[in-house]
C-alpha positions in Angstrom: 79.3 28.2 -24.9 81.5 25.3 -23.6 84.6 26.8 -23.3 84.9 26.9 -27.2 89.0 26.2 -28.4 89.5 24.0 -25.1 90.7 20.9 -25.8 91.0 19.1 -22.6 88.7 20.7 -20.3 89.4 17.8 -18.0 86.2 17.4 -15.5 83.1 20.3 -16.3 79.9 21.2 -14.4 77.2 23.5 -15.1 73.8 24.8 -13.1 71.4 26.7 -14.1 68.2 27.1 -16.0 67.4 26.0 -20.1 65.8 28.6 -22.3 62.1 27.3 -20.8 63.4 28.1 -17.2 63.9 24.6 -16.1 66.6 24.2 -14.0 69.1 21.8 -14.3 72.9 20.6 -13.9 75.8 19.1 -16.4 78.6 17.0 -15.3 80.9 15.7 -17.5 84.5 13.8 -17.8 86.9 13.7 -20.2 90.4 11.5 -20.1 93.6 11.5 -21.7 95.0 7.8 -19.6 93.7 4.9 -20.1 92.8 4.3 -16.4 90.8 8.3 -16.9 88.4 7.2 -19.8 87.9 3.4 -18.1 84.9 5.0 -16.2 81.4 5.6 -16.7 78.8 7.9 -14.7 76.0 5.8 -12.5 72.6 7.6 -12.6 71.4 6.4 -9.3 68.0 7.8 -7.4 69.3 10.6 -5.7 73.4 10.9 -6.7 75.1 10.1 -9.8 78.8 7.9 -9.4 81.8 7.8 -11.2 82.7 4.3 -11.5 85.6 2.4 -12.8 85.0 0.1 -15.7 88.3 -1.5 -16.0 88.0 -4.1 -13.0 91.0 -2.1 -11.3 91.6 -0.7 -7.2 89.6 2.1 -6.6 91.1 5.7 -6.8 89.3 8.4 -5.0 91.0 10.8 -7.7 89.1 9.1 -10.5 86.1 7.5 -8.8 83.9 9.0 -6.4 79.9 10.5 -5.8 80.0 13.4 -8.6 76.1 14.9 -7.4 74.1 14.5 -4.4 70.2 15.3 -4.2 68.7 16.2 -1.4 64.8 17.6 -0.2 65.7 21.0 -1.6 69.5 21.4 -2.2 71.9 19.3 -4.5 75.7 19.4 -4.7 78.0 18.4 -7.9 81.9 18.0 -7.7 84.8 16.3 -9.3 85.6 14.5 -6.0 85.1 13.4 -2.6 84.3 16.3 -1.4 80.6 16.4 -3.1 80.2 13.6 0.0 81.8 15.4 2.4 80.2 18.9 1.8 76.8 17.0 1.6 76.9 15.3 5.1 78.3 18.9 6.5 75.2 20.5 5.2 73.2 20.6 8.1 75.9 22.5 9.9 77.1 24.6 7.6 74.4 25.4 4.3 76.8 28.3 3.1 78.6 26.9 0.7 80.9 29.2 -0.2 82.3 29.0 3.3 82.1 25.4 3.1 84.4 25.1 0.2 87.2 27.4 1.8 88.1 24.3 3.7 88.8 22.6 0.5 92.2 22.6 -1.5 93.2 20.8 -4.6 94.0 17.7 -5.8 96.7 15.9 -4.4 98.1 15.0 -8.0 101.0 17.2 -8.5 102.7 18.5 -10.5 99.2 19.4 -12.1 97.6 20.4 -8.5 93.9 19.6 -10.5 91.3 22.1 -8.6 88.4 20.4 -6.9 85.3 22.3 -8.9 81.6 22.3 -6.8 78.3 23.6 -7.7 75.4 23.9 -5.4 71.7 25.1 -5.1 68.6 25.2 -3.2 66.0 23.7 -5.4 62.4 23.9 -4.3 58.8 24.5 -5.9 59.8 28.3 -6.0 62.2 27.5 -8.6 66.5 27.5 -8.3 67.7 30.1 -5.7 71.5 30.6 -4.3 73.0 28.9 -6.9 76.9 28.8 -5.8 80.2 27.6 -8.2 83.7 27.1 -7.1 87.0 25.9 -6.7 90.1 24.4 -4.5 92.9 25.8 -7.0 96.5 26.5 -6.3 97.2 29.8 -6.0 99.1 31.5 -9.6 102.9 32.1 -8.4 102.6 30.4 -5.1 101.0 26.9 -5.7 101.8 25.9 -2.1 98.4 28.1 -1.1 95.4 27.4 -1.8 92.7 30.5 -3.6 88.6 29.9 -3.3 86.9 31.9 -6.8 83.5 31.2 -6.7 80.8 32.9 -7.7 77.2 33.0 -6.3 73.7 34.5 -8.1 70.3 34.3 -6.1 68.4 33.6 -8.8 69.5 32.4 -12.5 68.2 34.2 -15.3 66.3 31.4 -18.3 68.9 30.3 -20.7 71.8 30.6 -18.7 74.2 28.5 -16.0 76.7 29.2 -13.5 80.0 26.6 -15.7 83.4 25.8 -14.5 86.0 22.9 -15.6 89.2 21.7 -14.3 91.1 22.8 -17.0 91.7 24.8 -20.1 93.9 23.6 -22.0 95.3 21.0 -24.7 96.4 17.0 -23.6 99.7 18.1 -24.2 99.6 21.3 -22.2 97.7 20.7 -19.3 96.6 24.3 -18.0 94.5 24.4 -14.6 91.1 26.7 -14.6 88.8 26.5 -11.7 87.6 29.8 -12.5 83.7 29.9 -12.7 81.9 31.9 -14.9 78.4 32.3 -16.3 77.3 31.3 -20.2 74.6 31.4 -21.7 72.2 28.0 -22.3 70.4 28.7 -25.8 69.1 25.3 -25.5 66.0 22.8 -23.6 67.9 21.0 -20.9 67.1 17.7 -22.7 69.8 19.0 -25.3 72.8 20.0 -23.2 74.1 16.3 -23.1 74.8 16.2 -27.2 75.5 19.9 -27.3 78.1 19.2 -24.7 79.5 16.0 -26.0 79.5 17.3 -29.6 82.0 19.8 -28.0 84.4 17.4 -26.6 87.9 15.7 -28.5 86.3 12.7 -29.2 89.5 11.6 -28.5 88.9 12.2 -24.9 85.2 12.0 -24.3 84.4 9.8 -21.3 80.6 10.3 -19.9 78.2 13.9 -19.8 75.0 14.0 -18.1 72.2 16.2 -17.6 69.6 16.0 -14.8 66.3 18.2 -14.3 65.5 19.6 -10.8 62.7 20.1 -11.2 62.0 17.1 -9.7 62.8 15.5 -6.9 65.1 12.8 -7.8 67.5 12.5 -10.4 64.5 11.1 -12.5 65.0 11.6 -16.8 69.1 12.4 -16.7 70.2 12.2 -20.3 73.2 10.6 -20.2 75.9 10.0 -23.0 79.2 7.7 -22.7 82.5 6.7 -24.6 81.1 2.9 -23.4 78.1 3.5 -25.4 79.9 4.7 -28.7 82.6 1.6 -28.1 80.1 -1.1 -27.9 81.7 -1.6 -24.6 
């Protein structure tokens, strides 16, 4: 379900709907630096952070606003631009063409794909439910490719998933390429069910948040700080 064999996934997201039909998203982070696992996720009201821990500079690589909420939309990234998509909204609601402005991480020689999710979340339910990347192009990293993939409406007990990578620590491969899985689970148990499936080794922080609400009200949240006594 979670990319089963991967052992560094690197960053993951997931949206969709549990077995009951409640929709919901999954972010989560893993690390192989120090500096990578000194963070934590920051439920706030309406977005959820990725903060450093460790007292160091900031890194807009490693720390930025991983989801956004707004009236009937939300957006979840590994990166700065869940920010800059959200404020661009207004002027341009199609995602998908939204993100071909994107490209990935300027971290080479990895070239790390910037991963998004996005939805329109109202009291009909989750509709246009869009996943995609910023990757370098196989062959030709210099160019940037755009997969994404976009259903109008998700079917119970299954999500729209994508991570970074898909590979081991010592073999960093990049992914980006989204897919859709299948959810056999209440969203209240996608947190442990995703963190059970992580290197404990490189765990860092997995959350999941209902929308079926409009804040980011009852996220089950689970973090390496927790498990350190931290």
């Amino acid at each position: 379900m979670w990319r089963d064999g991967v052992e560094y996934p690197g960053r993951g997201l997931a949206v969709g709907r549990d077995v009951d039909g409640v929709p919901f998203f999954s972010y989560w982070l893993t690390g192989r630096s120090a500096a990578s696992q000194a963070r934590e996720l920051v439920v706030r009201d309406r977005e959820i952070v990725v903060r450093d821990t460790s007292g160091g500079p900031a890194d807009d690589l490693r720390h930025y606003t991983a989801a956004i909420r707004g009236d009937d939309w939300v957006i979840v990234g590994n990166g700065t631009q869940v920010a800059e998509l959200a404020a661009l909204r207004g002027e341009e609601p199609d995602l998908q063409r939204a993100m071909r402005g994107l490209t990935y991480e300027p971290d080479p020689p990895i070239r790390t794909p910037r991963i998004t999710a996005g939805a329109t979340v109202t009291s009909a339910g989750l509709t246009d439910v869009v996943i995609g990347a910023a990757r370098p192009y196989d062959g030709a990293p210099e160019f940037t490719e755009h997969p994404s993939l976009y259903v109008a409406r998700v079917a119970p007990g299954s999500a729209l998933t994508t991570t970074t990578y898909g590979g081991s620590a010592e073999n960093v491969i990049i992914n980006g390429r989204p897919e859709m899985t299948a959810i056999p689970l209440r969203w209240g148990e996608v947190t442990d069910s995703l963190w059970q499936s992580l290197q404990p080794s490189l765990r860092v922080a997995a959350v999941t948040v209902p929308l079926d609400r409009s804040d980011f009200t009852g996220a089950v949240l689970r973090s390496r700080l927790d498990e350190s006594g931290a």
